[in-house]
Every structure is written in C-alpha cells, then in structure tokens.
C-alpha positions in Angstrom: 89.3 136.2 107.1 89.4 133.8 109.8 87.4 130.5 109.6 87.0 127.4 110.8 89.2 124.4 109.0 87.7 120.9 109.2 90.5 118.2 107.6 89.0 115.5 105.9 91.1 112.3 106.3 92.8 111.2 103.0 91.0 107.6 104.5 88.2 108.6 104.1 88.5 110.1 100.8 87.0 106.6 99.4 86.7 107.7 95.8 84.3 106.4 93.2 84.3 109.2 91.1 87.3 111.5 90.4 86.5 115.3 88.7 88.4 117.6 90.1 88.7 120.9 87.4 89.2 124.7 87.1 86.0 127.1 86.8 88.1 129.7 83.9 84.6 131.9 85.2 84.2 132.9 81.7 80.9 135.1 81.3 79.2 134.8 78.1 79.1 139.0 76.5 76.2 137.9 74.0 76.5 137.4 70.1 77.9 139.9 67.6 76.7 140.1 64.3 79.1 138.2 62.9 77.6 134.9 64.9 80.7 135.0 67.4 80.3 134.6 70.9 82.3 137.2 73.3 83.6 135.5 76.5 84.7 137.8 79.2 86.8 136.4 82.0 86.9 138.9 85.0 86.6 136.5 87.6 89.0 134.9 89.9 90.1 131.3 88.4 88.8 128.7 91.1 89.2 124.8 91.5 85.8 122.5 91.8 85.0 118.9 92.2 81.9 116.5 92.9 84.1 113.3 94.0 81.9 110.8 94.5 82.4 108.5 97.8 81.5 104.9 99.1 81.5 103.9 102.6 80.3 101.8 105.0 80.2 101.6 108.6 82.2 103.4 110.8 83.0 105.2 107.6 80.0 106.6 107.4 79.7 108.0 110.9 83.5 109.5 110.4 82.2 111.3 107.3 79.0 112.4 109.1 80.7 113.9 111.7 83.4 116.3 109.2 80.8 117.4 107.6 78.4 118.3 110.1 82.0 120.0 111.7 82.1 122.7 109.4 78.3 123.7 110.1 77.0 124.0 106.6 78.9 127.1 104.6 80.0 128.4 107.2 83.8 126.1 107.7 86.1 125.4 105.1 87.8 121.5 104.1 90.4 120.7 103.8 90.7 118.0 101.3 92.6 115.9 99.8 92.4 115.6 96.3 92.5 112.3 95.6 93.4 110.9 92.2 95.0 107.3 91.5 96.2 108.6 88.4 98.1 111.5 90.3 99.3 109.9 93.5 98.5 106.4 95.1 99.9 106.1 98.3 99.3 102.3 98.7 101.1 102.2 95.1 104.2 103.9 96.0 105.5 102.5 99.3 103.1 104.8 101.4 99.7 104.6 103.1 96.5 106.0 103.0 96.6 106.1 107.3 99.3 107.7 107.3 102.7 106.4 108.8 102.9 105.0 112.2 105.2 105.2 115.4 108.0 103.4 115.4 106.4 100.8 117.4 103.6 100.1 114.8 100.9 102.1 117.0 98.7 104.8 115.6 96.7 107.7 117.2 93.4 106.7 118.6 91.9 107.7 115.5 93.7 105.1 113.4 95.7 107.5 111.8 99.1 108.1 111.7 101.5 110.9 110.9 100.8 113.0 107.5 102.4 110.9 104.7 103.0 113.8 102.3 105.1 113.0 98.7 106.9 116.0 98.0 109.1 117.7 95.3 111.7 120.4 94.9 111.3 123.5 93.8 114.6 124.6 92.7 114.1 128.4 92.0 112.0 130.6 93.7 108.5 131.6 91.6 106.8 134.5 91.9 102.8 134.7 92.0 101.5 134.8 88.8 104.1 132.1 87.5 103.0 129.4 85.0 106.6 127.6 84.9 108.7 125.8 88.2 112.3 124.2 87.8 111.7 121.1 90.1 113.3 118.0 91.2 111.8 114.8 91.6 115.0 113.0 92.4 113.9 112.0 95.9 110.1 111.2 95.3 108.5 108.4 95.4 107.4 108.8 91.4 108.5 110.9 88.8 106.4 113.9 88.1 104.3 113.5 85.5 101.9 115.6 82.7 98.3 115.9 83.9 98.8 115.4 87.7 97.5 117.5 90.4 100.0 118.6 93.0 99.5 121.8 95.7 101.3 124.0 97.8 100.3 125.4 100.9 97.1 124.6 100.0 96.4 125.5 96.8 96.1 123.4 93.6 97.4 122.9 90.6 97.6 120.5 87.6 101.0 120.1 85.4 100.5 120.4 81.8 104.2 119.6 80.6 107.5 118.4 82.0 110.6 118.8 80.2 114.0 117.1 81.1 116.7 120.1 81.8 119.5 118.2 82.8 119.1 116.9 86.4 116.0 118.9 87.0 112.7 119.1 85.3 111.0 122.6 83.9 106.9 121.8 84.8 104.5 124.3 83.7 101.1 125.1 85.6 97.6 125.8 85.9 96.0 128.1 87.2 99.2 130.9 87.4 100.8 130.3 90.8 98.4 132.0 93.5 100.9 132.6 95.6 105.4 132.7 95.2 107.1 129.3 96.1 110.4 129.9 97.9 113.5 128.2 96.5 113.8 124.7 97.5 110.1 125.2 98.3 108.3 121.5 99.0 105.5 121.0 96.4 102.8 118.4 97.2 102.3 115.3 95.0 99.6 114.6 97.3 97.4 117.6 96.0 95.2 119.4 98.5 93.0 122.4 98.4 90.7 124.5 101.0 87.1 124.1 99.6 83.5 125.1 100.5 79.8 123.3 100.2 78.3 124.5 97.3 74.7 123.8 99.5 74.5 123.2 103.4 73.2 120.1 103.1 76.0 118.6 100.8 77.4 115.7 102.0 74.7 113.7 103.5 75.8 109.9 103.5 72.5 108.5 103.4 72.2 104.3 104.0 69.6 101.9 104.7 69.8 98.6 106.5 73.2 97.4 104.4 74.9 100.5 105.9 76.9 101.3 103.0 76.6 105.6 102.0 77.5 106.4 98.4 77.8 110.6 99.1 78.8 113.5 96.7 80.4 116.2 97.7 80.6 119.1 96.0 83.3 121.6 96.8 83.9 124.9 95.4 87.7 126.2 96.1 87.9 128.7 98.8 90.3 131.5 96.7 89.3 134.5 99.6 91.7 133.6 102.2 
C-alpha cells in the first residue's frame, strides 16, 4: 500500500516524556471456572508511544506544519524514537541537526546530513528471528540491554547481549519482521513508521509565552 511518508526531524523530537512499548494484542477469552483468565494473542505485535514534546517558537510552527503534512490518518511518520537512555547524539560525538558540509553550512532547513549510529550484523537472520550476532566494534557506544534500535524502519528493543568473542549475540523483541542481510547495518538511532491514533493528535497549542507542550500518540504502521 502506497502512502504518504512525512519525516519528523530528530530536532524536533524535543522529548519530555519517553514511552515507547509493544502492544503483545492480547485479547482477554473470559474466566474459567477455575478463576484463571485465558489470554488469546492472534493479533499482529505492534510498537506504540505517547512522547510528550516541548517547544517553542519556530519549533512550534515546524511541528505544526508535519503534522498537518500527513493530513490526519491518512500519511504515515516517520519518527525517530528518541530515548537518552538508548542513543544521545549530543553524548556521543554526534548531533541532533545532523552533520554539516564540510564547510560548516547546512541545508536551508538547518539540518544537515542524516547522522545515523549503526551496527553490524554479522550473519544473515531470517524473519521471525529473536537472536542477531552483531558488532559494535565501530559504534559510537557499545550496545547495550534495554535499548531500542531499528532496521529499515522497524523497531526493536534488546533484551540481552552476550560477549562471543569479538562479536556480541543480542536477542530481540518483537521476532525480526523482516530478514537482515549479513553485514546488514542496524540502527542505534531507532526509528519506526507510525500513525495518529486520532486526526487531531498533535496539536501544539500555546498562548502568549509561545511555548507548545504536545503529545503524540503513534500507533506502529505493521501493514506496509
């Protein structure tokens, strides 16, 4: 299905509020008689988040205009997951605007050139895989438990790393959505395609100090 892709700068990604998590879609199946609850789980898995925002100014007009982009429910974000625990690009030798010409100049925008932190995957993973064999050697951090990363779009967190030598086993959640290649480039920067939960989500509302505290809440787009 073809649709319309709004990016949402990683600038203005001004987090208050980090939540990002995985709807499992379990379905209650009612009590037995026993008192035990039956869960039934015939859904696809799917990533949400509420991230709260706080801008001001031009900020706020920036904001305004992605979101009004995608035209309610109709568009998809792109958006940058962003979590100071996972990945801080001001942290690590990187920057939020991305990286500039050699000259120092950015686009008109302000932005630069994507500043993406990747890893290695070693061996090629089929869909459906919950463990990757990665290397980390050349990133700006170490790979860590708990952190979101994404590839081609789709997120996941890590929920172990063990030491194998030079390279590190990771395993995953949700199952890999799609296969990684070998020596495959895994985002530490995680990203995921998302869309409104309402067609009014969003809204940066301000008064006189011009400074917009907005929610958004995204629901992953898994029909692609």
């Amino acid at each position: 299905m073809s649709r319309l892709i709004v990016t949402i700068p990683r600038s203005l990604m001004r987090v208050t509020k980090v939540n990002w998590w995985i709807d499992w879609r379990g379905q209650s199946g009612g009590s037995g008689n026993d008192g035990t609850e039956q869960v039934v789980y015939n859904k696809f898995p799917r990533w949400i988040g509420s991230p709260e925002m706080r801008l001001r100014g031009e900020a706020i007009l920036q904001w305004r205009a992605h979101m009004m982009s995608a035209r309610g429910r109709v568009g998809v974000f792109r958006v940058p997951m962003v979590d100071a625990l996972s990945y801080a690009p001001d942290l690590y030798g990187g920057s939020s605007n991305g990286i500039p010409f050699n000259t120092g100049q950015r686009f008109a925008t302000g932005q630069g050139f994507a500043d993406t932190p990747v890893v290695l995957n070693l061996t090629a993973a089929v869909a459906g895989a919950t463990t990757l064999e990665i290397s980390d050697a050349d990133a700006p951090l170490e790979i860590r438990q708990g952190v979101y990363i994404s590839h081609n779009d789709w997120p996941y967190v890590v929920t172990s790393v063990t030491k194998d030598g030079p390279a590190k086993i990771i395993t995953i959640e949700t199952p890999l959505r799609e296969a990684i290649p070998a020596l495959g480039l895994i985002d530490l920067d995680a990203k995921g395609l998302f869309v409104a939960e309402t067609d009014t989500m969003g809204n940066p509302e301000y008064g006189k100090d011009l400074k917009a505290t907005p929610t958004a809440t995204f629901v992953e787009w898994i029909n692609r």
